[in-house]
C-alpha positions in Angstrom: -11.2 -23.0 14.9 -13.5 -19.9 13.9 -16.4 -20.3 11.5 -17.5 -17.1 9.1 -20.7 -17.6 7.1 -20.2 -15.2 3.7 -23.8 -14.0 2.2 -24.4 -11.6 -0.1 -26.6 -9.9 -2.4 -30.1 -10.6 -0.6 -31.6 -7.7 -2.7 -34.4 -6.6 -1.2 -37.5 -5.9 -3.3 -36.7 -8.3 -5.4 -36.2 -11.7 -2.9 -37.1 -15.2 -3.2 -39.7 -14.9 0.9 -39.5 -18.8 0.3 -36.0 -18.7 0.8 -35.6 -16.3 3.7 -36.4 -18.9 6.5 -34.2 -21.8 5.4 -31.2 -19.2 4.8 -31.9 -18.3 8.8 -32.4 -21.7 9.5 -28.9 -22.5 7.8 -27.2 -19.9 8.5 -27.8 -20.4 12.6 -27.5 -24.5 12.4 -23.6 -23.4 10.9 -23.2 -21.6 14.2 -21.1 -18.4 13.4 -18.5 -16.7 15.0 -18.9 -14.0 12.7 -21.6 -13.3 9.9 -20.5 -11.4 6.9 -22.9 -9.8 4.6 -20.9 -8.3 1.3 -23.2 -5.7 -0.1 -26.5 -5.2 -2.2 -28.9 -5.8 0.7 -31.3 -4.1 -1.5 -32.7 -3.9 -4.7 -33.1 -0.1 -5.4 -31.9 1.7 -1.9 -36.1 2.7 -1.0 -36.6 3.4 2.7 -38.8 0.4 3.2 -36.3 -2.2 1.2 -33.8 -1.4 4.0 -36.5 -1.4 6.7 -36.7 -5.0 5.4 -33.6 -6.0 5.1 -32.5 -4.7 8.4 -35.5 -6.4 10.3 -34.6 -9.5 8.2 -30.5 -9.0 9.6 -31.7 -8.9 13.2 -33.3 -12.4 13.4 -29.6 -13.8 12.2 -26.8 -14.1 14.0 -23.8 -12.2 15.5 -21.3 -10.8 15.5 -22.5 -8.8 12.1 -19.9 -7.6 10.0 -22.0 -5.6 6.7 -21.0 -3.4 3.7 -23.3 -1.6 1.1 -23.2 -2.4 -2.2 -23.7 -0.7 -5.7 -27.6 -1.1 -5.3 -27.9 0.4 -2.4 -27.2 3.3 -3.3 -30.0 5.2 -4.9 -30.3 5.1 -8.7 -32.9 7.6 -9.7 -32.9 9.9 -6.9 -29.9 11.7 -8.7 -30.1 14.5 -5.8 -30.0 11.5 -2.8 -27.3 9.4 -4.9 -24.7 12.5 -4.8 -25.4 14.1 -1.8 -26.5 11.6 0.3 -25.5 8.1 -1.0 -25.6 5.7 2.2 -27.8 7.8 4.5 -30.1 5.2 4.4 -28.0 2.3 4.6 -26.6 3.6 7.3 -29.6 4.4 9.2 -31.4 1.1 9.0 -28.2 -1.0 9.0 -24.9 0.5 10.2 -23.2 3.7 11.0 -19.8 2.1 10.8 -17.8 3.1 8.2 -15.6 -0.1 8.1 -17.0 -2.9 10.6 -14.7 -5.1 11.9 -15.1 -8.2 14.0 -11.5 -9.0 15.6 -10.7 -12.0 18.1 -7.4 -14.2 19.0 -7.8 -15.9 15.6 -9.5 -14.1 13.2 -10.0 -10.4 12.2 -12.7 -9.5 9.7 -12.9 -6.0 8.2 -15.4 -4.4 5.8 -15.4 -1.6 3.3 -17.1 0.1 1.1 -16.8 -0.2 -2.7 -19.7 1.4 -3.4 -19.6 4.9 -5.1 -22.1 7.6 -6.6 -20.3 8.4 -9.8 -20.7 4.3 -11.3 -23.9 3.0 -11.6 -22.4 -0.8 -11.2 -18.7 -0.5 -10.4 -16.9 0.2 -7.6 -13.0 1.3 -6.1 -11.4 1.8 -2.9 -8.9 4.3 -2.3 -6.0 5.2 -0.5 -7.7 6.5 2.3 -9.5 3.2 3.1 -6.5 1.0 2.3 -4.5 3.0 5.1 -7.5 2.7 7.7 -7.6 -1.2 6.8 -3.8 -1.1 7.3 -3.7 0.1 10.7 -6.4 -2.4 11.9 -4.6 -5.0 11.3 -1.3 -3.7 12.4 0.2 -5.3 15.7 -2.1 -8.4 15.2 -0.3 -11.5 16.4 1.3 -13.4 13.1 -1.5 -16.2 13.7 -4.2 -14.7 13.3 -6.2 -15.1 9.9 -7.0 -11.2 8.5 -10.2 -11.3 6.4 -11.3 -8.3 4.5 -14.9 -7.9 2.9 -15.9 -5.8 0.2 -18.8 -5.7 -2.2 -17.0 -5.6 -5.5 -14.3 -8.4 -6.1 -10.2 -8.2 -6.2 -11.1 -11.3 -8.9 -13.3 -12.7 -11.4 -13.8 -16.3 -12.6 -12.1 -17.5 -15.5 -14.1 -15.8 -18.2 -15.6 -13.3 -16.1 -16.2 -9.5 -17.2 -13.4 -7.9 -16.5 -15.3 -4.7 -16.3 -16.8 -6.1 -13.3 -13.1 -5.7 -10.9 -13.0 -3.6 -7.9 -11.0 0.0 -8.9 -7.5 0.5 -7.9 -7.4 -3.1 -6.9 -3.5 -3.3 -7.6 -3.1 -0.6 -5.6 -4.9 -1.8 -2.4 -3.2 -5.3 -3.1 0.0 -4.3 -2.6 -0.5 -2.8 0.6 -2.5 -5.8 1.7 0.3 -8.0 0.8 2.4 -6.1 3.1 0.0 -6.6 5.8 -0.5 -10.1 5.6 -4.0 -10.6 4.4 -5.3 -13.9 4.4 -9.1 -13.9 2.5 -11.1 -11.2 0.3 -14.8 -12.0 0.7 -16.9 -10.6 -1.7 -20.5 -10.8 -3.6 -21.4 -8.6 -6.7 -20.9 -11.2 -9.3 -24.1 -13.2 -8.1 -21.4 -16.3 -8.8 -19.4 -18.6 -6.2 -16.1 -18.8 -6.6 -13.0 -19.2 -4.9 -9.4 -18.2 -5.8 -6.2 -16.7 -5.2 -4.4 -13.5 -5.8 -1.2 -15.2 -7.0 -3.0 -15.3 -10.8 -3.7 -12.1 -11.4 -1.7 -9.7 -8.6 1.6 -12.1 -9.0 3.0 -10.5 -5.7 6.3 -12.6 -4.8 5.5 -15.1 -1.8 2.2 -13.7 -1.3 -1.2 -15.7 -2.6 -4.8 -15.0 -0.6 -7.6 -16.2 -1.4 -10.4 -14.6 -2.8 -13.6 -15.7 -1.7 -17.1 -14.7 -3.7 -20.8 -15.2 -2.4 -23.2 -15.9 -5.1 -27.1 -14.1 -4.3 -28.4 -15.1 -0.8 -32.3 -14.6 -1.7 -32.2 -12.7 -5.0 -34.6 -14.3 -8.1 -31.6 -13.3 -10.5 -29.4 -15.8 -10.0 -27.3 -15.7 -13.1 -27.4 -19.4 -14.1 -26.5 -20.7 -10.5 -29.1 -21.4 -7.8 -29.2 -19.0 -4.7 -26.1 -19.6 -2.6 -23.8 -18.6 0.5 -20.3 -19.7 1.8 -19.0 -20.9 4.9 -15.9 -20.6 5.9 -14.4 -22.9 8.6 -10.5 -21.2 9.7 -8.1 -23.1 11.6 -4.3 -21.3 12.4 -2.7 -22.9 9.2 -6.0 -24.7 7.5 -8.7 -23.2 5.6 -12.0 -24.6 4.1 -14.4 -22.9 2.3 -18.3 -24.5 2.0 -20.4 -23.0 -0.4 -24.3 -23.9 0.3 -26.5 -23.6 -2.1 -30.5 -24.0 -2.4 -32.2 -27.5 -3.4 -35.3 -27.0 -3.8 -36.4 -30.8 -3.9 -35.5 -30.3 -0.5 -36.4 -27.2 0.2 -33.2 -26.4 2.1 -30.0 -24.9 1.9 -27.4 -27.6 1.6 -23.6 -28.3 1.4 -22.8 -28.5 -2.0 -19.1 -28.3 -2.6 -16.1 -27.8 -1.0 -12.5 -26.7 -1.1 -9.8 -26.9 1.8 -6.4 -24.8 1.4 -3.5 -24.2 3.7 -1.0 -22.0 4.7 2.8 -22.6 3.4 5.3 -20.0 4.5 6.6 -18.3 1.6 3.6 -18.7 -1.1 0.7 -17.9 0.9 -2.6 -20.4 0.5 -2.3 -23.6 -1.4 -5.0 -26.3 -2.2 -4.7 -29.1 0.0 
């Protein structure tokens, strides 16, 4: 059994401080193998937003598995946003192009969506799909392959369309191939979890995808701050999402939903 806490969003200039300590405080007391952080750890990509958020990243746990987002990318530094777009992100947070946490049950991979030509959407390419490809190539059959990206394969049912990672149906079908288990995601400031099956309709072949609503951020988008656990078994999956109660001033379980593996049609609701 492997546990994966999902966060995303924090946002960075423009957090909740109240909420920083029980997120740390929940986040630790679910005891991680892995921590996954999708994207937009800040609000505007300044030098001292990621000097927060990275001093913030260090007090939680690891393994840390972290991709930018669309926001931290710079916005009005037109110069810095084209020739430089993660020079910052990747000197306060990581220098690794696609993170990967990998054990005897779980792999974890990360990506990034983000790109200087969009101001809020985001695409993967070939390039990355291949490099994903070949780190989950050899794996033993059991374990679950996770991969993390800021912008989502999927949006709820009535969700902006708009809003879908580029060249998704692209990367899916190579993903299919490679036997990918779970998208995590954030971007959407929404929990949700679903599967591939309804919109990539790839014969025997249904992963879940798995979004993060906002961590810390004060624009929640008519849900209250939240974050996802994940707890992974060989052939069992369940998926916590935690969200803020302020009565108690604590993150707390609030729903879950437990899925599991049948050969031939990929993850099912139990």
């Amino acid at each position: 059994m492997r546990t994966v806490v999902h966060v995303s969003d924090l946002h960075f200039g423009r957090v909740d401080p109240a909420l920083l300590e029980p997120l740390r405080e929940a986040i630790v007391a679910a005891n991680p193998d892995v921590l996954v952080v999708s994207g937009d750890l800040t609000q505007r990509a300044r030098r001292a937003q990621f000097a927060e958020a990275a001093d913030y990243l260090r007090t939680l746990p690891g393994p840390q598995v972290v991709v930018p987002g669309n926001h931290d990318v710079p916005l009005y530094d037109v110069a810095r946003r084209f020739l430089s777009p993660l020079r910052r992100f990747r000197r306060y947070v990581t220098g690794d192009e696609m993170p990967s946490y990998v054990d005897d049950e779980i792999a974890v991979v990360g990506v990034n969506t983000a790109r200087s030509l969009t101001f809020k959407g985001g695409r993967i390419n070939v390039r990355q799909v291949r490099a994903i490809e070949r780190r989950f190539h050899g794996l033993p059959e059991h374990v679950t392959r996770i991969v993390v990206t800021h912008h989502p394969f999927d949006v709820p049912e009535g969700g902006n369309e708009a809003d879908l990672l580029g060249r998704g149906p692209m990367a899916m079908a190579a993903f299919a191939k490679a036997e990918v288990d779970v998208f995590l995601s954030g971007h959407l400031h929404r929990s949700n979890v679903g599967g591939t099956a309804h919109r990539y309709r790839i014969e025997g072949f249904n992963a879940l995808v798995v979004q993060a609503g906002t961590a810390t951020s004060t624009r929640e988008r008519d849900e209250e701050n939240a974050f996802n656990v994940l707890r992974i078994g060989e052939s069992r999956l369940e998926v916590q999402t935690w969200r803020w109660d302020a009565t108690r001033g604590a993150f707390a379980q609030a729903a879950a939903a437990v899925y599991r593996y049948v050969s031939g049609t990929g993850w099912q609701p139990d």
